[in-house]
C-alpha positions in Angstrom: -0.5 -32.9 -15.7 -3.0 -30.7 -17.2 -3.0 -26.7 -17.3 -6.0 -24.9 -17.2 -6.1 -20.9 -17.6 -9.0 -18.9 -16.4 -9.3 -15.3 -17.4 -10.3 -12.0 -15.8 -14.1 -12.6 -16.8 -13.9 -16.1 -15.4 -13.2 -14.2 -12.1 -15.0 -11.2 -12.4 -17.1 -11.4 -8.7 -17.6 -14.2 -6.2 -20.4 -16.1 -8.4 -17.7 -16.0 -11.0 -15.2 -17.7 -8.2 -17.5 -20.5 -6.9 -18.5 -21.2 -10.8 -14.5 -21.7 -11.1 -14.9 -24.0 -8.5 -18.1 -26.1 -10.1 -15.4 -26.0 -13.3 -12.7 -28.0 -11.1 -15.0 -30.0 -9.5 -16.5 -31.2 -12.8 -13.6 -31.7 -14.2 -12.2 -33.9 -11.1 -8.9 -32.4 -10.7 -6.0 -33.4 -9.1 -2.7 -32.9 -11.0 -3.4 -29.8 -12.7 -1.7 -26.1 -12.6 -4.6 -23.4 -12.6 -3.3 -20.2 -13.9 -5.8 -17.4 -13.1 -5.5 -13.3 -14.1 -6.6 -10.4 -12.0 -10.3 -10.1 -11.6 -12.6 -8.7 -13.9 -11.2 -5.4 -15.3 -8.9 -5.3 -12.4 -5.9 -4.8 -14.6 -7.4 -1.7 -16.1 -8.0 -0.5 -12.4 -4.6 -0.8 -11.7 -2.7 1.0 -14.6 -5.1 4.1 -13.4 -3.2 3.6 -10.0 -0.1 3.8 -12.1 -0.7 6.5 -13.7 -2.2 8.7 -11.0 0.8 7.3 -9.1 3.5 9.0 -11.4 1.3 11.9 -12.5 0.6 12.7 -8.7 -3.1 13.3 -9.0 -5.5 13.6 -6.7 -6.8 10.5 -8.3 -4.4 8.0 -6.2 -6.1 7.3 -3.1 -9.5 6.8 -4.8 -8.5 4.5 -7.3 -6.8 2.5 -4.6 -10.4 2.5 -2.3 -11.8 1.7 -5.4 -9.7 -1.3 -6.1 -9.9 -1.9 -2.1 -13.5 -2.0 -2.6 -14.1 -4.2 -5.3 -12.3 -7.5 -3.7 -13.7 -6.4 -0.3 -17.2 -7.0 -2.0 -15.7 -10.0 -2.8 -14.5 -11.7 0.1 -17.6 -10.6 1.8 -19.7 -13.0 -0.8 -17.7 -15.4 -0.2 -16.7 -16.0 3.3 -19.3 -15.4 6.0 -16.9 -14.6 8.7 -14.9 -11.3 8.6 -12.3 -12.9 10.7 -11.5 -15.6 7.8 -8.0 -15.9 6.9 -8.5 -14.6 3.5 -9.4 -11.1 4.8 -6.1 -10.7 6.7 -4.1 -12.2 3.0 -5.5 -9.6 0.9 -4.9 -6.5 3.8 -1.5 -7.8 3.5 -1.4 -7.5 -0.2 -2.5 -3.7 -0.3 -0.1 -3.3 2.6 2.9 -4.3 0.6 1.3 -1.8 -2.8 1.0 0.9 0.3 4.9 0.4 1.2 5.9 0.2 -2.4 4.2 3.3 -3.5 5.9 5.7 -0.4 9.1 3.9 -0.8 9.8 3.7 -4.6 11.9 6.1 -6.4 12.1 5.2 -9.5 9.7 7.6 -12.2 10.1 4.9 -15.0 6.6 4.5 -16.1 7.0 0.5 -17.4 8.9 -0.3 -14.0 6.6 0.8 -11.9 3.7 -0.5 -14.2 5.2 -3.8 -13.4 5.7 -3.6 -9.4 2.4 -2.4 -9.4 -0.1 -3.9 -11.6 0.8 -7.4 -11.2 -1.1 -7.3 -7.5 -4.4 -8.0 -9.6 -3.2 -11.6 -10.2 -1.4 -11.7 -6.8 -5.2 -11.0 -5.3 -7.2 -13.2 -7.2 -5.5 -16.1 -6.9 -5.0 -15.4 -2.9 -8.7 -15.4 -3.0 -9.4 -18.5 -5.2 -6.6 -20.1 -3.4 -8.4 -19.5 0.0 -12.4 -20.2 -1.4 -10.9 -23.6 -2.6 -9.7 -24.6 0.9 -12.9 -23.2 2.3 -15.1 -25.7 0.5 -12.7 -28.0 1.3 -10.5 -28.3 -1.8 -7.1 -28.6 -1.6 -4.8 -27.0 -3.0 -1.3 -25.3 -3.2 -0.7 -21.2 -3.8 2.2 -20.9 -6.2 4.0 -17.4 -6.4 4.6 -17.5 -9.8 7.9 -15.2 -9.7 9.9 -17.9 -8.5 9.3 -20.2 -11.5 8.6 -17.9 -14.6 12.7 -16.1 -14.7 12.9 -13.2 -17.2 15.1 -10.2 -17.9 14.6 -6.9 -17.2 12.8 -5.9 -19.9 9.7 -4.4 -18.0 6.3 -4.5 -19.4 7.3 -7.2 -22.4 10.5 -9.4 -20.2 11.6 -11.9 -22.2 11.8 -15.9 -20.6 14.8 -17.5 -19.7 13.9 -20.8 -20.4 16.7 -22.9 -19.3 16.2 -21.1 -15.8 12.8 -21.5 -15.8 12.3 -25.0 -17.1 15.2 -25.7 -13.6 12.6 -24.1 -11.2 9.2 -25.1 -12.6 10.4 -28.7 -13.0 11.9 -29.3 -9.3 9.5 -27.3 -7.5 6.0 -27.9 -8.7 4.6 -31.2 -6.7 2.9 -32.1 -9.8 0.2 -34.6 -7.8 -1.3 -31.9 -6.5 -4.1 -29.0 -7.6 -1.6 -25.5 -7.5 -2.9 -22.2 -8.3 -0.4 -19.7 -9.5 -0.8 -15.9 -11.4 -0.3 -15.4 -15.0 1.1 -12.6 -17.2 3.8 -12.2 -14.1 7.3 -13.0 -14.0 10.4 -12.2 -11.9 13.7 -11.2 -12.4 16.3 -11.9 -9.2 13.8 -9.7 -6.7 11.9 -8.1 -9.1 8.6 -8.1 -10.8 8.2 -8.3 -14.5 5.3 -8.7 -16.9 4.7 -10.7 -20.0 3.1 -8.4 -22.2 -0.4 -7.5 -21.8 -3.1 -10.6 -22.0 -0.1 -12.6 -21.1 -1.5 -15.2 -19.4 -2.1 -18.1 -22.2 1.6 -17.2 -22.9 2.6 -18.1 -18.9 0.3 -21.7 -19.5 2.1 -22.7 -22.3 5.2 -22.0 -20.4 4.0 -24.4 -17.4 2.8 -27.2 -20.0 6.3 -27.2 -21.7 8.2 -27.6 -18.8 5.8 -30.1 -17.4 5.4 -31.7 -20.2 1.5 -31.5 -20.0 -1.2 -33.6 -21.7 -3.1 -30.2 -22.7 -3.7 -26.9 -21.7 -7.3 -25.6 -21.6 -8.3 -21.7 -21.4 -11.7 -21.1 -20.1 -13.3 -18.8 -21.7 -17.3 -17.3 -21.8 -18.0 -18.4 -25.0 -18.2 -21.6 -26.8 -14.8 -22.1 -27.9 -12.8 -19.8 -31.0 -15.6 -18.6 -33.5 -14.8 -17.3 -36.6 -15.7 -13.7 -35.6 -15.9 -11.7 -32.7 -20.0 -12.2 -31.7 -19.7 -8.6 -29.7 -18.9 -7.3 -33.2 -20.6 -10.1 -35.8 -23.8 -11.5 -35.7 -24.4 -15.3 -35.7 -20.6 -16.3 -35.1 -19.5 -19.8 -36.1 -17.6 -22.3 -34.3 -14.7 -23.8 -35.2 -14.2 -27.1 -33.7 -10.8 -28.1 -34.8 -7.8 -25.7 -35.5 -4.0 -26.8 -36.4 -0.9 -25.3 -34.9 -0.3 -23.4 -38.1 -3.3 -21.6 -38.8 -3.7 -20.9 -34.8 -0.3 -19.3 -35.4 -1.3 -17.0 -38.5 -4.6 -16.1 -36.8 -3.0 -15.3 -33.3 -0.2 -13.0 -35.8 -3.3 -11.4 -37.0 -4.7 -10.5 -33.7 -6.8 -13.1 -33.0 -8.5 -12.2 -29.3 -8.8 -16.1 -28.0 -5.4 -16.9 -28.2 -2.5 -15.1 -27.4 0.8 -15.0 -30.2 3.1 -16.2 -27.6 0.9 -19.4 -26.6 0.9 -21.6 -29.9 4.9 -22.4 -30.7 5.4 -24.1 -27.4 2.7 -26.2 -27.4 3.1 -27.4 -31.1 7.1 -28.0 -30.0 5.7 -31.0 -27.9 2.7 -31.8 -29.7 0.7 -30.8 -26.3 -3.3 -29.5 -27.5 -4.6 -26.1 -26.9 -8.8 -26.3 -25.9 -10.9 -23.7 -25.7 -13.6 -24.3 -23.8 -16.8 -22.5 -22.4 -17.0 -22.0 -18.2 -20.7 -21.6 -18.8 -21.2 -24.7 -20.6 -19.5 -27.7 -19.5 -21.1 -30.0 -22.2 -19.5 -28.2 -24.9 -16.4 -29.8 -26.4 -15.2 -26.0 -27.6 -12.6 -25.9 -30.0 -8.9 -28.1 -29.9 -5.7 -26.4 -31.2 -3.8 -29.6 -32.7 -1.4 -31.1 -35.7 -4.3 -31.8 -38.3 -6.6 -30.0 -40.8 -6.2 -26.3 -40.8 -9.5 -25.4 -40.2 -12.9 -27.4 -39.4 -15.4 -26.3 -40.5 -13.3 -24.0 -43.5 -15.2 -20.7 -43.4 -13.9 -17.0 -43.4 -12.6 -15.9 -40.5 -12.6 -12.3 -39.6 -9.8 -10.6 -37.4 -10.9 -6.9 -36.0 -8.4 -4.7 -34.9 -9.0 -0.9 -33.9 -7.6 2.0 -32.7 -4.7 1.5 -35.2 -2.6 4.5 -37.1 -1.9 4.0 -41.2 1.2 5.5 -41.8 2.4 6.2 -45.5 6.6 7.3 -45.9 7.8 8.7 -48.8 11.3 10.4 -49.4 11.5 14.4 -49.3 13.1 14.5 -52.8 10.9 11.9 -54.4 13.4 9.2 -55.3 12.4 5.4 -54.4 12.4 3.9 -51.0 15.0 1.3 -51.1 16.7 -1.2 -48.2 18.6 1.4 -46.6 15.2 3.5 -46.0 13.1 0.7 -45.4 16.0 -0.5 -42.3 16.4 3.0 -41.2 12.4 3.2 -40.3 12.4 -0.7 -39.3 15.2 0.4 -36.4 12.9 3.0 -35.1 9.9 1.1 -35.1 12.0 -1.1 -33.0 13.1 1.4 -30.8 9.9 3.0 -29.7 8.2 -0.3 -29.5 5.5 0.0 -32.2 3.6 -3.3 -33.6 3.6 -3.4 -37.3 0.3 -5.4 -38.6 0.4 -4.8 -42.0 3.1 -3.5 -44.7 2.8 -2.4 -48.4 5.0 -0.6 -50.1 5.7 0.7 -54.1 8.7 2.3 -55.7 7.7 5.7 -53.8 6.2 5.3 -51.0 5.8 2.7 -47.9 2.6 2.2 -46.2 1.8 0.2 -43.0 -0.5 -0.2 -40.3 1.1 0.0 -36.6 -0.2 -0.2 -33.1 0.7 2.1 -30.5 0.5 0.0 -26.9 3.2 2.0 -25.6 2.1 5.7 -26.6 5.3 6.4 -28.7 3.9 7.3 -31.7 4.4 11.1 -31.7 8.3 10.7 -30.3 8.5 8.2 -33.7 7.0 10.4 -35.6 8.8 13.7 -34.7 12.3 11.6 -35.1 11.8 10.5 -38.4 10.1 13.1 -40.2 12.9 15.3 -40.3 14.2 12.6 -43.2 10.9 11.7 -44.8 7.3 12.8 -46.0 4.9 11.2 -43.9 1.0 11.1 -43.3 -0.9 9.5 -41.0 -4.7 8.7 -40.2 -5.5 7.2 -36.4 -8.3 5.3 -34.9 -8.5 3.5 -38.2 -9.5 -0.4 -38.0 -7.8 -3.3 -39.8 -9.8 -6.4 -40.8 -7.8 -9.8 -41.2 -10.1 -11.7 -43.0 -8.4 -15.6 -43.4 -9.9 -17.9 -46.2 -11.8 -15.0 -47.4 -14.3 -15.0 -50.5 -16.1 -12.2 -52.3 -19.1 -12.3 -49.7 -17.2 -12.0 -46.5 -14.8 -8.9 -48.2 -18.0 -7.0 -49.4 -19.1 -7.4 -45.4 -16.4 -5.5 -44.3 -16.3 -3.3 -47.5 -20.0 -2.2 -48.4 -20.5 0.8 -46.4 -17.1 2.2 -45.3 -14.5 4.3 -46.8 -11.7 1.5 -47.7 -8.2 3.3 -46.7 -5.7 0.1 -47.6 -6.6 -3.3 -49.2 -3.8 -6.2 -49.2 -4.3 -9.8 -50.8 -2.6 -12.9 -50.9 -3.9 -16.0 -51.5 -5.5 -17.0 -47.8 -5.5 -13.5 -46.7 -7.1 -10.2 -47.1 -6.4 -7.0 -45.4 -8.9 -3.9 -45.4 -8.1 -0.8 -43.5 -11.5 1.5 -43.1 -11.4 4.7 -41.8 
């Protein structure tokens, strides 16, 4: 059994689909589990139903045509007869978001964000599902809520395993090409999400319960390059990575592989590729037990849009444990990521991430018992096996807020 994951930009319009196709047919597959996100920047499209939804805008019923439009365009590409079953599949689809969205009463922004956006993946696989039988592939449509169990935590639900593992493990016909949603779970009759970019997470999932020989994401580049090429020029590619350094570099925010994905797979020894859907020939990159990294260059880890915070105490006396687990509890409770931390004897400094727009509620609860400042829209650099030529990259020409080194590791935050 082999998993392969294709993301939104694998999918992003109908010569996207049938190249999805040339991938499985090159590939000859027969027992393998295709996990596939919503299409293109679908997902995007569908928070600004969400929030037009709970905001009641005027915005509503045209970000719905919009959405409407964009997989009609689709289909149309892909099927030459408007009567094709596929059309009647995804009217049902946006019947079922019409029925939720007059019926629902709930005003709980990260419940309704998970009844709601999770109709991207429900949609694109519908139509993959139905362009594979077309061209006469076949292949079985998987709901992915009855086999990925969670609780209720919406927006970030944590797996039940032992649950999961039962359903995925008697109800998958493993001889067979399936097609299933990622980044979506369920939870008795309800929807939940993994966490945004969830997807490689909801592969690793299937390939540990199935006990996979590998899981493959497809991707539009080469494989995992040791830099961003939209934000680096002349990227390089790594052609072998180990489970540990994959780990530290998903920690740091690396884009091509999602935290989640990595401690599964090394648990049964099952690979990780990366490979390009644009170039079949290429090997790409393989996520194994081995060398940490091959070739050993720097490797540079962008992360923007982040806020540096620096706490201090009102009457000037150290920050000790007691301060240090009184801040940590409301990180915790409003849901911020913390990517860096450095502190001194009078003051503690770190660089958080705001996915779920808490910040000022954080802010306006603690500072009642500390001095704080903050800059936003700051970026951190991760810069793994750095030397002096990759840190003066990233330092010549920008106002250095925060450096922190240890011996593998740099990080820089520039204003």
């Amino acid at each position: 059994m082999n998993i392969f994951k294709f993301g939104g930009a694998s999918v992003k319009d109908a010569t996207s689909v049938k190249n999805l196709a040339k991938v499985l047919k090159h590939e000859e597959v027969n027992d393998t589990l295709v996990i596939i996100s919503a299409m293109g920047k679908m997902t995007n499209a569908f928070e600004k139903i969400v929030t037009a939804y709970l905001n009641k805008t005027s915005d509503l019923g045209k970000s719905i045509e919009s959405v409407k439009s964009f997989h009609k365009t689709i289909l149309e590409s892909l099927f030459e007869n408007n009567n094709h079953s596929a059309f009647l599949t995804v009217e049902g689809l946006f019947k079922q978001l019409t029925h939720f969205l007059k019926e629902n009463k709930s005003a709980d922004y990260n419940f309704v964000y998970d009844q709601i956006v999770p109709y991207g993946e429900m949609l694109s696989t519908k139509i993959v599902s139905e362009y594979l039988l077309d061209i006469g592939v076949e292949n079985n449509w998987l709901d992915v809520r009855k086999f990925i169990k969670t609780d209720s935590n919406h927006r970030d639900a944590k797996v039940d395993w032992e649950l999961t593992e039962n359903q995925i493990t008697q109800n998958i016909d493993t001889s067979k090409l399936n097609i299933t949603q990622g980044f979506v779970g369920g939870n008795e009759k309800i929807t939940t999400t993994l966490g945004r970019e969830g997807s490689d997470f909801t592969a690793a999932l299937f390939a540990y319960c199935l006990n996979a020989e590998s899981v493959t994401i497809w991707k539009d580049v080469d494989g995992v390059l040791n830099a961003d090429p939209r934000k680096f020029n002349d990227p390089i590619l790594l052609n072998q990575i180990s489970y540990k350094e994959a780990i530290e570099m998903a920690f740091y925010g690396a884009s091509v592989i999602h935290p989640k994905t990595l401690k599964p797979l090394e648990n049964k020894l099952i690979p990780l590729k990366v490979r390009s859907f644009e170039n079949l020939n290429s090997k790409g990159t393989v996520v194994y037990k081995g060398e940490d990294i091959v070739p050993k260059v720097p490797c540079f880890i962008q992360k923007e849009n982040q806020i540096l915070v620096s706490i201090s105490a009102l009457d000037f006396s150290f920050i000790l444990e007691h301060n240090l687990s009184d801040i940590f509890q409301h990180l915790h409770k409003f849901k911020l990521k913390v990517n860096l931390i450095q502190n001194s004897a009078l003051s503690f400094s770190m660089c958080i991430e705001d996915r779920f727009n808490t910040f000022e509620d954080f802010y306006n609860t603690i500072r009642s018992r500390f001095k704080m400042a903050y800059n936003k829209n700051v970026t951190l650099y991760t810069i793994r096996h750095f030397d002096a030529t990759s840190k003066s990259k990233i330092e010549n020409n920008n106002k250095v807020l925060l450096r922190q080194t240890s011996r593998e590791t740099v990080q820089i935050v520039i204003e």
